[in-house]
C-alpha positions in Angstrom: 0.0 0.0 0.0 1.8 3.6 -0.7 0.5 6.7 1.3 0.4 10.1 -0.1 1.4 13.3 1.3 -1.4 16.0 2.1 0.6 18.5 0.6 0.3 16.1 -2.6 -3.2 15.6 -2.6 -4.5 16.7 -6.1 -8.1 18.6 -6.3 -11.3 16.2 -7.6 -11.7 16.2 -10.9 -14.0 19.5 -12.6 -12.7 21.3 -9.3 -10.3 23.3 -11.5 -12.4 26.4 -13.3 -10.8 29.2 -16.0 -10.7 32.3 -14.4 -13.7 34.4 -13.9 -14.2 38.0 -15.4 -16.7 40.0 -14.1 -15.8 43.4 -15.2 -17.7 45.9 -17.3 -16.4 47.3 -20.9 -15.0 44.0 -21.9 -17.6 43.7 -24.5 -17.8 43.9 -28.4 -18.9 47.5 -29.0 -16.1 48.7 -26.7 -13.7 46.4 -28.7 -15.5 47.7 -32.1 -15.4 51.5 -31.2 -11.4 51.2 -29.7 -10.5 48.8 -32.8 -11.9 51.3 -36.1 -9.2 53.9 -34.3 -6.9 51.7 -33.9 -6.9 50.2 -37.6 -6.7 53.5 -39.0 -3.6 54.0 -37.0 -1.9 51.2 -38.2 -3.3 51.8 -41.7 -1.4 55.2 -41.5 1.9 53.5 -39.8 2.1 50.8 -42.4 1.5 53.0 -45.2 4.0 56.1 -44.1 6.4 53.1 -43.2 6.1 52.1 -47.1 7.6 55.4 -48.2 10.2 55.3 -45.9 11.4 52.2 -46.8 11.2 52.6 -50.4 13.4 56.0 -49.9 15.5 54.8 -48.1 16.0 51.3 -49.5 14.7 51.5 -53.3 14.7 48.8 -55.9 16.9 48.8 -58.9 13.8 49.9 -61.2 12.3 52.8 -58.3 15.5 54.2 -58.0 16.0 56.9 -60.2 11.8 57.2 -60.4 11.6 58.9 -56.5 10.7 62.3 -56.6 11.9 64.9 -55.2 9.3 67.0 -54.4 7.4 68.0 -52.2 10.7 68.9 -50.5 8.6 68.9 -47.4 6.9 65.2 -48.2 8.9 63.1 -46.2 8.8 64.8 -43.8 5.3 64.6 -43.1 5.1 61.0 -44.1 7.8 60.2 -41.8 6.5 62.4 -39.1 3.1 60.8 -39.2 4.5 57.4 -39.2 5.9 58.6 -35.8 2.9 60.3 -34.5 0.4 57.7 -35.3 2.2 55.3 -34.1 2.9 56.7 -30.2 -1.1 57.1 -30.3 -1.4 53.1 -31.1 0.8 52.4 -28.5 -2.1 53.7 -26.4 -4.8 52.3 -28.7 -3.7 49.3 -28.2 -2.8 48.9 -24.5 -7.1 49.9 -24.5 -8.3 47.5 -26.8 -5.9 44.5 -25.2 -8.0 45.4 -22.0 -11.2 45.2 -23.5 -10.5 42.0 -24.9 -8.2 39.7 -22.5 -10.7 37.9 -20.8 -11.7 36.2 -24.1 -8.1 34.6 -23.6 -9.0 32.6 -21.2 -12.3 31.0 -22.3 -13.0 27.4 -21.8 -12.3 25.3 -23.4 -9.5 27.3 -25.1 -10.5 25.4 -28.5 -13.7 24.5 -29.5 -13.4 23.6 -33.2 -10.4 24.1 -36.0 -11.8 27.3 -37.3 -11.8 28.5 -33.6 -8.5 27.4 -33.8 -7.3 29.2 -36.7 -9.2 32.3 -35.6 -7.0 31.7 -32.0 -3.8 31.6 -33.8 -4.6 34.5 -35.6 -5.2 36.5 -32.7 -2.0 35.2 -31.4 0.4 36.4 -34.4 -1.7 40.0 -34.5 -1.3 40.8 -31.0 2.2 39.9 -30.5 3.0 41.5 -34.2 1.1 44.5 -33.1 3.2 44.7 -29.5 6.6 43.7 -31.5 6.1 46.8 -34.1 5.2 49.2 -31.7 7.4 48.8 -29.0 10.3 48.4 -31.9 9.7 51.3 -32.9 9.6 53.5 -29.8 12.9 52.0 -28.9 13.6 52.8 -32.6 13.0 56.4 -32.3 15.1 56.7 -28.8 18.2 55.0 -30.3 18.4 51.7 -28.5 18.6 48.6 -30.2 19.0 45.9 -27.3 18.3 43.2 -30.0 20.6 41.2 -31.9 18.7 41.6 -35.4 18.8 44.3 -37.8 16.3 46.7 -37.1 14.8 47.9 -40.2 14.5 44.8 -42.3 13.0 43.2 -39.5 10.0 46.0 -38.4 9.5 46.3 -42.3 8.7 42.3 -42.2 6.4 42.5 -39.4 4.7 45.6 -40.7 3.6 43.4 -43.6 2.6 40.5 -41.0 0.7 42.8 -38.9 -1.1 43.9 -42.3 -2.5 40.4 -43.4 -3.5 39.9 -39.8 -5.5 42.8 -39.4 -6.9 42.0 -42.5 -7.7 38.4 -41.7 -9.2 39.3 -38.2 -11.6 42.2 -39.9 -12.4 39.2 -42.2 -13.1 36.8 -39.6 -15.0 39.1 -37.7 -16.9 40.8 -40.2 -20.5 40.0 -38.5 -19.7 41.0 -35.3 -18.1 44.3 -36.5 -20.7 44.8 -38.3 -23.4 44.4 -35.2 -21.9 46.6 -32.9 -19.9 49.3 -35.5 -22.5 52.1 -34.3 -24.4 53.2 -31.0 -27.8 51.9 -32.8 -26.6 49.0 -34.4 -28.5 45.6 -33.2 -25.4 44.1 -31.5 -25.2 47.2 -29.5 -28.4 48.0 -28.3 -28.8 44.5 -26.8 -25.5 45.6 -24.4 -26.6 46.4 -20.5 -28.0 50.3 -21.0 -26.3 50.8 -17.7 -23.0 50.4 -19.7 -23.6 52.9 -22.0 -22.0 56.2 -20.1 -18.5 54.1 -18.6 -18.2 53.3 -22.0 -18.6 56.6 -23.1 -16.1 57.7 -20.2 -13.7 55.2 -21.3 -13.4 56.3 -25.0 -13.3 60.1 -23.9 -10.6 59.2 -21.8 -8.9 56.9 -24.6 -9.3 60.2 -26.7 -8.0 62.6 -24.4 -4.7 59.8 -23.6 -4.0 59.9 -27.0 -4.0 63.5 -27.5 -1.6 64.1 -24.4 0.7 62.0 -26.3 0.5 63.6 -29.3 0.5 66.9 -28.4 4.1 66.6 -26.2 5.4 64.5 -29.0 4.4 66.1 -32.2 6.4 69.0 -31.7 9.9 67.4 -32.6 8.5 67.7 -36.2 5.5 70.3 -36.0 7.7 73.0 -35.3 4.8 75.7 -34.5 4.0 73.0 -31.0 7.7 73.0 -30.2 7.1 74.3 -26.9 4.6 71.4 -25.7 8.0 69.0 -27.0 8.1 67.6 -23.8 8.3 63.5 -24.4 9.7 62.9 -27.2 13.4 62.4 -27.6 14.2 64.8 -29.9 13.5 69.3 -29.6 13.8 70.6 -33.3 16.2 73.6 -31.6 18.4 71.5 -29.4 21.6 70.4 -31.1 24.9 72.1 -32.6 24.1 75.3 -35.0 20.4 75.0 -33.9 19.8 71.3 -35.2 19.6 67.9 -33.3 22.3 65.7 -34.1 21.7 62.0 -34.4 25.3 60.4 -34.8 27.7 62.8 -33.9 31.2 62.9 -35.4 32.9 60.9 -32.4 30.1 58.0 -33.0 31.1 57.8 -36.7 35.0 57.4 -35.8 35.5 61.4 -37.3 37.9 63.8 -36.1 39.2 66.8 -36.9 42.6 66.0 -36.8 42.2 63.5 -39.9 40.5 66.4 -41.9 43.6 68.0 -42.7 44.5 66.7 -45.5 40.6 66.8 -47.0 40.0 66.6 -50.7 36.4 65.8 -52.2 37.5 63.3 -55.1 34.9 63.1 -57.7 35.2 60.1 -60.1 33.6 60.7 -63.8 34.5 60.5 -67.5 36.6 63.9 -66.5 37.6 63.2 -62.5 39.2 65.4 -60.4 40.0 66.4 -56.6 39.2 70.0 -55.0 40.4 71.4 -51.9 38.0 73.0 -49.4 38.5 76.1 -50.3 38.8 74.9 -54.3 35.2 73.8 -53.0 34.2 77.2 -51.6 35.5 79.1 -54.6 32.7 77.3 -56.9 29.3 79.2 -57.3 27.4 78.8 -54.2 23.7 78.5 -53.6 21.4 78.9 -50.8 18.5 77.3 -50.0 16.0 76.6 -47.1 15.2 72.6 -46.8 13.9 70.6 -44.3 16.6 68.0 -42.7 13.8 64.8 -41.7 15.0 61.4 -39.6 13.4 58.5 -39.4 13.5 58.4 -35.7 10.5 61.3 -36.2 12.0 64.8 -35.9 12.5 67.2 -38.4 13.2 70.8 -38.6 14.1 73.4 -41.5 17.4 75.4 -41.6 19.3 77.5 -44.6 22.2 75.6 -46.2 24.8 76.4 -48.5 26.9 75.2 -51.3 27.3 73.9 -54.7 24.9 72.0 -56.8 25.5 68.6 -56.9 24.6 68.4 -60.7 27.1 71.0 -61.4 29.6 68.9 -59.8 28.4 66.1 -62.2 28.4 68.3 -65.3 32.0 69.2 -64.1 33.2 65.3 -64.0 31.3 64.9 -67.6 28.1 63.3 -66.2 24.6 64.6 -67.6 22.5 65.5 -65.1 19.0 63.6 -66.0 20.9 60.3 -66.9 23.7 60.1 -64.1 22.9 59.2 -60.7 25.4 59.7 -57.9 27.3 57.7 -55.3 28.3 59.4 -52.2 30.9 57.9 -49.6 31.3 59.7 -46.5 34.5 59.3 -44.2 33.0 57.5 -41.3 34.4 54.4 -40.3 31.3 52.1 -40.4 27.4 52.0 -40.7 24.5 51.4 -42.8 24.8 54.3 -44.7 28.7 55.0 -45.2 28.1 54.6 -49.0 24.6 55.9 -50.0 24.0 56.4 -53.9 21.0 59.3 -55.1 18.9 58.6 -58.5 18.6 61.1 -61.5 15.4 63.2 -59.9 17.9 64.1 -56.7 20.9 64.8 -58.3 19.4 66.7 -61.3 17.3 68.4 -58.3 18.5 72.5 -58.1 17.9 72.4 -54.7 20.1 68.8 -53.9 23.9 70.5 -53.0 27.3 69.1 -51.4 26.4 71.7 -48.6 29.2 73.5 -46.7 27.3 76.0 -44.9 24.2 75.9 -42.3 22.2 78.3 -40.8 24.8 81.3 -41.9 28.0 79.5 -40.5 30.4 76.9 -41.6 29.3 73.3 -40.9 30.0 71.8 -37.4 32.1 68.9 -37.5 28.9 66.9 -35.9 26.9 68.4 -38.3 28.9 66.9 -41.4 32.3 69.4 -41.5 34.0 69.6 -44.5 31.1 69.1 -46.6 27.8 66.7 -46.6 24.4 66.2 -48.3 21.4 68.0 -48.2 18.8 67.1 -50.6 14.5 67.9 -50.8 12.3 65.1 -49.7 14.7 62.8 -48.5 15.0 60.5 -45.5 18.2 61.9 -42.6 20.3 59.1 -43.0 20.6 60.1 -46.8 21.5 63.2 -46.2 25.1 61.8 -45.9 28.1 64.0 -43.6 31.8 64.1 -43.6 31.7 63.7 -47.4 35.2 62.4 -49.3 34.1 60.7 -52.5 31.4 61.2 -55.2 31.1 58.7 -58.5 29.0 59.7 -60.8 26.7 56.6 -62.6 
């Protein structure tokens, strides 16, 4: 005979229960009304996300198609991309709540197109919590991952995508019943419930609008002022501009600039001095500078025309695209090559000048890229080489 320890004892069968949820709210016209405002803000990442992919990393046949006007366009795609996606980190912190009880429903499959509808859920929410928390580390520089960042949220962005898609899909009919305040599915919902949920959405509202409004600044530059939580002020930075990577990061320093010379390789190549560079006819223009991490601000630069430096190494501006290789040691974007509608552009120049004063070493000294609609890390610094193609 073998004896059992109390402590061992296990509970009668059926004695085990899911847990219990007896909370308001958690219901399908809160999840409808939280969910339309929530797609739309992922319809609005994912599709601001697109340009900013395909600027920064176009195919062979986009290349010298990407226009470079509005010079002001990527910077409001890219700064709605940012926006819109703080406000669905809220979004969907209040539509998990409203729907986390159905997690635990018993029995946790009931048939194979429950299932499928389960494991859809499954790689939505955890797509949906991977891009957005990605990309607020994204936008604060830290990368405590051992993957490539941008491949990788571009990747789930399209995941995310067919997800949502699949989930309206599956729950069309529902949607459908509860999408207004008189639809069927909704008026047959407690009455009772009807003000906390109109609390909670007013709240959701107003959560979402304190987020914006101390964020938005970095690139709205008339609410610079509320700029209070985001990582980035559009004043705050050498000559009046943030920096990103600064000129220690990138392995720069002045002392290797002595001996500077911007080599430009063509049918007729040739090397110019700084000052050889300076003596060339110079042109101003105001242009917005726009990163991907969200801020963006507008300053005057100076220098020559980059398709006067092409017509100078015997490349036609119209047919020749450009390679530019900057002096840093390493990173993504050492080597960074512009297609015909930039470098014919009249406003795309190897700057030497910002805001009235010679560049700041941080800020791209001798000589870097500036360019109209055009992501930040394109806008290449510490240039040494350009080849025309």
């Amino acid at each position: 005979m073998t004896s059992r320890m109390p402590g061992r004892l296990r509970p009668p069968a059926g004695a085990l229960r899911p847990p219990e949820f007896t909370g308001r709210l958690h219901d399908a016209r809160t999840a409808t009304a939280v969910g339309r405002w929530l797609g739309a803000a992922f319809a609005v990442c994912f599709l601001t996300g697109l340009v900013s992919h395909y600027l920064q990393h176009p195919p062979g046949w986009l290349a010298d198609r990407l226009p470079a006007r509005p010079v002001w366009g990527y910077r409001l795609t890219q700064g709605l991309h940012v926006a819109t996606g703080l406000v669905a980190i809220v979004l969907l912190l209040v539509k998990l709540w409203t729907v986390y009880p159905r997690l635990f429903t018993w029995p946790p499959v009931r048939s194979v197109r429950h299932a499928l509808e389960r494991l859809s859920v499954a790689v939505l929410v955890s797509g949906a919590l991977f891009e957005v928390l990605t990309g607020l580390l994204n936008i604060v520089q830290w990368y405590p991952w051992p993957f490539s960042f941008v491949p990788v949220h571009f990747a789930v962005a399209w995941v995310v995508a067919g997800s949502i898609l699949l989930h309206m899909a599956v729950k069309a009919p529902e949607i459908r019943a509860h999408w207004r305040r008189l639809s069927p599915g909704t008026l047959a919902l407690p009455a009772e419930d009807v003000r906390d949920r109109r609390s909670l959405l007013l709240g959701t509202v107003a959560a979402a609008g304190v987020v914006t409004v101390t964020t938005v600044g970095q690139s709205l530059t008339p609410l610079k002022s509320l700029d209070l939580l985001a990582p980035r002020h559009p004043d705050h930075g050498p000559q009046g501009l943030p920096v990103n990577r600064t000129a220690a990061a990138a392995g720069v320093s002045a002392a290797a600039l002595g001996g500077w010379r911007l080599e430009v390789l063509g049918p007729r190549p040739y090397r110019l001095t700084l000052d050889g560079l300076s003596a060339l006819p110079q042109t101003r223009v105001r242009l917005p500078i726009a990163c991907v991490e969200g801020w963006s601000v507008e300053a005057e630069w100076t220098g020559v025309r980059v398709r006067e430096l092409i017509e100078r190494a015997g490349g036609r501006p119209g047919v020749n695209g450009l390679r530019v290789t900057s002096l840093e040691v390493a990173g993504s974007y050492r080597v960074m090559e512009m297609g015909t509608e930039y470098a014919e552009d009249p406003l795309t120049l190897l700057a030497l000048g910002l805001n009235g004063r010679r560049l700041s070493l941080d800020h791209g000294f001798p000589a870097r890229i500036i360019a109209p609609n055009r992501p930040g890390v394109l806008q290449t610094k510490w240039v040494h080489r350009l080849e025309v193609l």
